[in-house]
C-alpha positions, -999 to +999 in steps of 0.1 A: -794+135-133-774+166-137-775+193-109-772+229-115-765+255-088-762+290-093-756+303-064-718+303-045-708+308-011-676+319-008-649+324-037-614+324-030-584+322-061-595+290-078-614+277-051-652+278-043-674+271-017-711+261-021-738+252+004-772+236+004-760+206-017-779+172-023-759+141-025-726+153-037-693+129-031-657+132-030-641+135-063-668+137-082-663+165-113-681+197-120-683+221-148-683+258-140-699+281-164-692+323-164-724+335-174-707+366-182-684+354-213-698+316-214-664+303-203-663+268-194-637+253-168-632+217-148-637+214-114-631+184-084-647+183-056-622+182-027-636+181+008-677+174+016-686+184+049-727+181+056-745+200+027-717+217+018-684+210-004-650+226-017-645+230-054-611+227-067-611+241-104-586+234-131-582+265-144-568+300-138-581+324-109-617+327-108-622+363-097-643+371-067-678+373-079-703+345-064-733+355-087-722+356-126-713+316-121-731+281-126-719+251-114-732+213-126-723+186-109-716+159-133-721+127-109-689+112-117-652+107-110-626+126-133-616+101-161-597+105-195-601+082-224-578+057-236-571+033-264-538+016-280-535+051-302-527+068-269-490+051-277-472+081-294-488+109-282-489+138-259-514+150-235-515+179-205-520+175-171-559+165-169-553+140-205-564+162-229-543+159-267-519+188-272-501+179-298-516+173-338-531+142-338-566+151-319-586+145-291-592+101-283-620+089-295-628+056-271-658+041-251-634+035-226-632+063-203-612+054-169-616+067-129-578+084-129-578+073-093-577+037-102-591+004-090-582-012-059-558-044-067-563-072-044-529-077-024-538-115-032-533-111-065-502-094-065-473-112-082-439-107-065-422-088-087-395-108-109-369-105-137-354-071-147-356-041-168-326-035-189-320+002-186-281-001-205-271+023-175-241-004-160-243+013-122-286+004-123-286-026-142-255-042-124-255-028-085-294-014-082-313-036-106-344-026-116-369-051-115-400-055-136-432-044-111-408-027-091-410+010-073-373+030-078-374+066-069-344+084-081-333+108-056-316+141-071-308+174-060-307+210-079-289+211-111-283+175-117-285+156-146-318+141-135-335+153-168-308+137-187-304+102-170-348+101-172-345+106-211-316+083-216-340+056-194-368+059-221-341+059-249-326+028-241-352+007-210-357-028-230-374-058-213-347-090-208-371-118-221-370-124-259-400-118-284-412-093-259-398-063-275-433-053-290-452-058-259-429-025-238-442+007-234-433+037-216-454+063-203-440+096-189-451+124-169-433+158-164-442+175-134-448+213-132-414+214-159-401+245-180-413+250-217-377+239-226-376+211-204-404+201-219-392+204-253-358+186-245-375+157-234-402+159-265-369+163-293-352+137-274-376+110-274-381+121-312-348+121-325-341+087-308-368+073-328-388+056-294-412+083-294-436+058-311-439+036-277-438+065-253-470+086-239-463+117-226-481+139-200-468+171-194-478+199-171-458+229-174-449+252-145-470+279-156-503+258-154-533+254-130-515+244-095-544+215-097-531+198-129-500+192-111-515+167-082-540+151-114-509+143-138-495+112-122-528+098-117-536+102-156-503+088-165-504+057-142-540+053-155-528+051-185-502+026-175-528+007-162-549+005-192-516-007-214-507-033-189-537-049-179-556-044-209-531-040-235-508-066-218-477-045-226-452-042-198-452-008-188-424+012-173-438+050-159-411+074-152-420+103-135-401+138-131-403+157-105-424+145-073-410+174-057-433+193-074-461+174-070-457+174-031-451+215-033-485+217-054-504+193-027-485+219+002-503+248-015-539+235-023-537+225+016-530+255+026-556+269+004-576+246+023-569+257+054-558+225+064-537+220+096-498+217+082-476+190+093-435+185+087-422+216+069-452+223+061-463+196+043-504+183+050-499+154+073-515+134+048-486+133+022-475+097+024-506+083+021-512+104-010-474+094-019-485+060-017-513+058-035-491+067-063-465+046-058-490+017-051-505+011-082-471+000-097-469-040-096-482-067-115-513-092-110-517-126-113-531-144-140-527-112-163-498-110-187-485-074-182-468-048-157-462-016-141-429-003-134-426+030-115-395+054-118-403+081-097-378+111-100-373+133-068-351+165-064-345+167-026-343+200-010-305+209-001-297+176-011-313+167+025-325+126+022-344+135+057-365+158+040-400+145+042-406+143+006-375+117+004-378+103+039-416+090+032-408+079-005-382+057+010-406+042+034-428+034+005-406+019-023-385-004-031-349+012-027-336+040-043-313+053-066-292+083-052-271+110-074-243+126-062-233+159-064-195+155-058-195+130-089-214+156-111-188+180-102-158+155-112-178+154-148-193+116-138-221+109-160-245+089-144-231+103-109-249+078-095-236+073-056-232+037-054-230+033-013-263+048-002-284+027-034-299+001-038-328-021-046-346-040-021-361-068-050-333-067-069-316-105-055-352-119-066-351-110-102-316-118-114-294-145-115-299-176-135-330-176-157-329-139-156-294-121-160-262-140-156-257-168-124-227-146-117-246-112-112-250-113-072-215-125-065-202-100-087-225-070-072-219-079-038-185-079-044-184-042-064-203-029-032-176-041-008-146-030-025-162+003-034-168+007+003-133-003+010-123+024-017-140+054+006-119+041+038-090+042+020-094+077+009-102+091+039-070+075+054-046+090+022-057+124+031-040+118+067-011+096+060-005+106+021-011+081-006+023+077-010+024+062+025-004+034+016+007+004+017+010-017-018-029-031-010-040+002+000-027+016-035-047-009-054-076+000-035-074+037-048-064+026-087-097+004-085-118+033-070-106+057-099-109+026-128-146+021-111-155+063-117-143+064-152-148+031-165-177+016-149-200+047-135-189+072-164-204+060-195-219+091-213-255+100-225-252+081-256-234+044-245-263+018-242-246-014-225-258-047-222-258-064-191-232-085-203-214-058-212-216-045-178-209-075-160-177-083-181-165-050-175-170-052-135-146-082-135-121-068-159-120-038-135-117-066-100-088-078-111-069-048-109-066-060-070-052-086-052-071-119-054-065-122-011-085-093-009-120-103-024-134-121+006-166-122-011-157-148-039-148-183-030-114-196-052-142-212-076-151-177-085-119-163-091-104-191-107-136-187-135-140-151-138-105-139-129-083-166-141-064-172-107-046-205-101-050-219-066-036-249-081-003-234-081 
């Protein structure tokens, strides 16, 4: 039974306080009524504490009056409505329609915080997602189920690299083209970000397998900490019910975290590292969390979360306790931006922790891990050698040294910089890392036996 209360406690921006409450719970949604102008707005209940509870609303500034106001308490969780014809369409933070095609009509409205997945029925994540970006697919692969942050900084092509993901993110297996879906959430974003991404996915002609949710910087702070939950809901409800595999990219958990700093200190809750409530990673991770896949059910989730870290600081809290959660990471480089790199993805610092268990025979190529592992080391070798030119000269390198340098400058503009608009295979990609390996000496690649480089780099130890 519906509750009405018409009398408020305290009022403060777009938070209210009311007292004298009968079973009330955590989460649950109310609607607030003015009684003034018969303006209706959302609410979540955000902290219960005896007969009395905080009301967060989705809305804009409520004023300071406590008496022209009624509040119903609806006696249930927030939950948006889905169905296959969500596939193609855009919705705002909290999952309401804004674009042409009208509100969804379904009987199957879901809780946006989820439902709990047995850790026994987890499947370990396994085979890949083919993103036609040669640095991710070949050296940080991401793998189906998997977790992947991205880890920017200010003014880098984050925006760009997430819309040439949805462009071009294929499953590997064959005759499971139809069954991929990709659902994307934009994070407090510009009107124009917004509308990049929109025209993007459009003009590419995937917009028909993409759901968007997109809350815009100028909207209720609230709708900002609601949007990833409706997106991965809805990623949910396309795996598991809709057994499509999912990939959810999501841009920018920055401003998520920001948005969860300011309702707690609305809250008046006791602030932890820089500020942030101490309990961001466990609100992180129940985010990252529901990506995976269960047993016995043909479908998945795969998370791309996109971060932009503060001063380009990877100890920033926001970073540090994503990387405790997830799988890896992929990390962009600001140096490589500035040589006109596109990915710039910096190769040493990324990686991903699952990626050994879903490539390889059966799945990629049976030469992917020798080939990565070997890519890492000489890269790494590339670095020393630098370091040492700009003491001794590169002139004064010896002939191995000199090699090591061409490589690291093939690697950049062959490998790493491949445009907005080149989609490569994974053959491709691989093919291309041993083309560029055999610009040095076959004595220096300690990580391939003479099996290896007499196959892939046509080197004679017979001779």
């Amino acid at each position: 039974m519906d509750r009405e209360y018409l009398s408020l406690k305290h009022v403060e921006g777009s938070m209210m306080e009311l007292t004298g409450l009968h079973r009330v719970g955590f989460g649950e949604i109310v609607e607030i009524t003015a009684l003034d102008t018969g303006k209706t707005q959302i609410g979540q209940i955000t902290k219960v504490q005896g007969d009395s509870a905080l009301v967060q609303v989705f809305g804009d500034n409520l004023g300071a009056s406590t008496r022209n106001r009624s509040v119903r308490f609806l006696e249930k969780p927030f939950e948006i409505p889905l169905s296959k014809e969500i596939l193609g369409r855009v919705f705002n933070g909290i999952g309401q329609a804004i674009d042409e095609g009208g509100p969804i009509y379904s009987d199957k409205h879901l809780n946006v915080n989820g439902r709990p997945m047995n850790p026994v029925a987890r499947l370990y994540p396994r085979n890949f997602i083919q993103t036609g970006i040669s640095s991710i697919d070949t050296l940080m692969t991401l793998i189906r189920g998997q977790k992947l942050p991205i880890f920017s900084g200010s003014g880098l092509p984050h925006n760009e690299l997430a819309a040439q993901i949805v462009r071009q993110a294929k499953v590997s297996s064959e005759g499971q083209e139809d069954n991929f879906a990709i659902v994307f959430a934009a994070i407090g974003v510009k009107h124009d970000e917004a509308e990049y991404f929109e025209s993007t996915f459009k003009d590419s002609g995937v917009a028909e397998k993409v759901v968007m949710y997109i809350n815009y910087a100028d909207d209720p702070i609230m709708e900002r900490l609601v949007v990833p939950k409706c997106a991965l809901t809805a990623a949910e409800y396309l795996a598991y019910e809709e057994h499509k595999h999912v990939l959810v990219i999501m841009t920018d958990i920055t401003s998520y975290a920001e948005a969860l700093r300011e309702v707690s200190s609305t809250r008046e809750e006791v602030p932890s590292r820089k500020g942030y409530p101490g309990h961001l990673y466990s609100d992180l991770a129940a985010i990252y969390e529901r990506a995976g896949m269960i047993q016995g059910i043909e479908g998945s989730v795969t998370l791309i979360p996109i971060l932009t870290m503060p001063n380009d600081d990877i100890t920033h809290p926001i970073a540090d306790l994503t990387g405790y959660i997830t799988e890896g990471q992929i990390v962009l480089s600001r140096d490589l931006s500035g040589q006109g790199v596109y990915p710039p993805v910096q190769i040493l610092p990324s990686l991903s922790r699952l990626m050994k268990d879903g490539i390889g025979e059966g799945y990629t190529r049976v030469d992917h891990d020798t080939l990565s592992s070997q890519l890492f080391a000489c890269y790494s070798k590339v670095q020393d050698v630098r370091a040492l030119a700009q003491i001794v000269g590169a002139d004064d390198l010896s002939p191995e040294d000199q090699a090591y340098l061409k490589f690291g400058k093939a690697f950049e503009d062959q490998f790493l910089d491949q445009g907005q608009d080149a989609n490569r295979s994974i053959e491709e990609s691989l093919d291309l890392g041993w083309e560029l390996l055999k610009i040095l000496p076959p004595e220096s690649l300690d990580r391939l036996s003479d099996e290896d480089k007499e196959k892939y780099l046509k080197v004679d130890h017979g001779k």
